[in-house]
C-alpha positions, 0 to 999 in steps of 0.5 A: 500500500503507497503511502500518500505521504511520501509521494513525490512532489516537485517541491521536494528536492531528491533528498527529502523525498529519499529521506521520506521513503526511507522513513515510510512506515512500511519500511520502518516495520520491516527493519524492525522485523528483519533486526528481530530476526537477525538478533534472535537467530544470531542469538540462538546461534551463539547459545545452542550447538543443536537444534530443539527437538522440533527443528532437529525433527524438521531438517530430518522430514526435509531430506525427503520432499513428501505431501504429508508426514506421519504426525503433521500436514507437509508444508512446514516441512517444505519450506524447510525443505527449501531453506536446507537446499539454499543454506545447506544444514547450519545447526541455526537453520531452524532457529532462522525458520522460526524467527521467519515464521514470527517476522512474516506473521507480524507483518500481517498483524501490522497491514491488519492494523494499518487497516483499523487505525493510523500507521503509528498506532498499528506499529505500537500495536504490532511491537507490543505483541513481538514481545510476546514469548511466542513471538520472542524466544519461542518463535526461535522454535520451529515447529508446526505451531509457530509455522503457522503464525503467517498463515494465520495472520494472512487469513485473518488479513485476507477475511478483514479485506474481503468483508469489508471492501468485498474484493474477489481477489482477497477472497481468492487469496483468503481460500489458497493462504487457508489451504496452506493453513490446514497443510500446516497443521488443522488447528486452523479450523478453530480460527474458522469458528472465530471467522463464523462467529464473527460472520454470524454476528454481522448477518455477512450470510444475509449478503449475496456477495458474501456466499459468491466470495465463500465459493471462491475461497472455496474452489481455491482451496479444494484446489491447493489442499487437494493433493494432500486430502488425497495422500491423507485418504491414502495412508489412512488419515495418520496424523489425525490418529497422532492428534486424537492420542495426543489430546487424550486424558485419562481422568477429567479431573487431570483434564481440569487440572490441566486447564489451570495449568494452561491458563496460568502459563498463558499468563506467563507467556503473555507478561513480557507484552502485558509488562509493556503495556503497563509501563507505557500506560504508566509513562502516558499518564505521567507525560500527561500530568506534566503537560497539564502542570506546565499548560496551568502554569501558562495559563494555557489550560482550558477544560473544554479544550482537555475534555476534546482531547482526552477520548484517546485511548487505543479503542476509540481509534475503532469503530463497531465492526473492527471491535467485533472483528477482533473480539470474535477472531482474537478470542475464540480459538482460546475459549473455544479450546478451553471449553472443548477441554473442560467438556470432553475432558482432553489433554491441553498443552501451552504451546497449543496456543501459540497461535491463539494471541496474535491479535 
């Protein structure tokens, strides 16, 4: 997206307009990202001698190039696939797959901000949520949950631009990213319900353009994840097999037990970003305090003028449907999964959520 602000004008000489492409918001988020790979991998490279199990598993799964894997969907596997073919096999080869994974879903978090609100507030959003620890030091873990940050993103992007401005294009993108979702790993279907539920709320079924573009994204998707449904049919459905064993519980009440334990490391993994948030909103107040105090001191400081400002927090930056947006698609894959695991009594363990909070 071009930045009205930086388009050339003749009174501009060549260096102001250099200075102003380098500065576009764009390009300010993607140095940010690219300086978030680069330290935790040269990171990582330094304190491991080794990948994680996660990233040994995938560099082993990449030496044969297959349309699906005994435990998970392939596509993760393919890039690494591809990475191992132009890099070779560095033992930090996983630790830069997943700190990718991470950069390229943020990016996605930032054009989703960049729709709802300004370029600044978009950037502040989208850094507090890199301080995450799923963002941070476990997106250095490539392993199929954090591979999915950008399709997850993307589609959620994709779904936004495809309600909203009713583009046939962001319908049939939104059908081929989620196809690469679901060969990524088939958690995805808990952002569809997100997807319904919010769809539901604002009666999208009730327009005919919106069952026109469903069935775009629908014949995308069939499309690309066809190969893989026909090698699932083939060996009989195994990684479905590996995830019903691997959400099994012996005992409901180790089931609910384990719930407390989930939501508590949620908490903990969530704080770095929460930590943030809190000292920031501390140094606001702070800065606005002093800016009253000198503009009483001037005698500068009128009510009126202090009551049209101060409607400034980050929400009303909203309107109605982007609330909904992001209340409906950010909450539901984690209530949902924490419902369906108190009903039925399954397994949960924390890195299933590493998906759960990007919005």
């Amino acid at each position: 997206m071009r930045n009205p602000s930086i388009t050339t004008h003749p009174a501009l000489s060549a260096p102001a307009r250099n200075r102003a492409i380098l500065l576009s918001p764009n390009r300010q988020m993607l140095c940010f990202l690219a300086f978030m790979v680069m330290l935790w991998t040269v990171l990582c490279a330094v304190s491991h001698r080794s990948p994680d199990a996660d990233g040994m598993e995938q560099l082993v799964w990449a030496a044969s190039l297959e349309l699906g894997y005994y435990k998970h969907p392939p596509f993760p596997t393919w890039v690494m696939y591809l990475l191992t073919h132009v890099f070779g096999r560095p033992y930090w080869l996983s630790f830069f797959a997943g700190m990718l994974s991470s950069a390229l879903g943020l990016w996605f978090v930032w054009l989703l901000g960049k729709e709802m609100a300004t370029a600044r507030h978009a950037f502040i959003a989208t850094a507090l949520v890199s301080t995450t620890i799923y963002f941070s030091s476990r997106g250095t873990i490539y392993n199929h949950n954090t591979a999915q940050f950008w399709s997850i993103t993307a589609s959620t992007w994709l779904l936004y631009r495809a309600l909203r401005y009713r583009q046939a294009c962001a319908w049939l993108w939104l059908g081929v990213v989620s196809a690469l979702a679901v060969m990524t790993k088939y958690s995805i279907v808990l952002q569809w319900a997100g997807f319904f539920l919010f769809m539901l709320r604002q009666r999208c079924f009730a327009q005919a353009g919106t069952w026109k573009g469903l069935g775009m994204a629908a014949a995308a998707f069939v499309v690309c994840v066809s190969p893989h449904l026909w090698w699932l049919f083939d060996h009989r459905f195994l990684p479905l097999d590996y995830a019903g064993n691997a959400i099994d519980m012996p005992s409901r009440l180790q089931g609910l037990l384990l719930i407390i334990h989930f939501a508590l490391d949620q908490l903990a993994r969530l704080s770095p970003m929460l930590a943030v948030w809190l000292a920031w909103l501390w140094w606001a107040r702070i800065s606005a305090g002093r800016a009253k105090s000198a503009a009483a001191d001037s005698r500068a400081w009128q009510p009126a003028a202090t009551e049209r400002e101060r409607p400034t927090r980050y929400i009303h930056h909203f309107d109605e449907w982007d609330r909904s947006f992001l209340l409906w698609v950010g909450l539901t894959p984690v209530i949902a999964t924490l419902l369906a695991s108190a009903l039925m009594g399954t397994r949960l363990i924390a890195s299933w959520a590493t998906t759960f909070f990007v919005l």
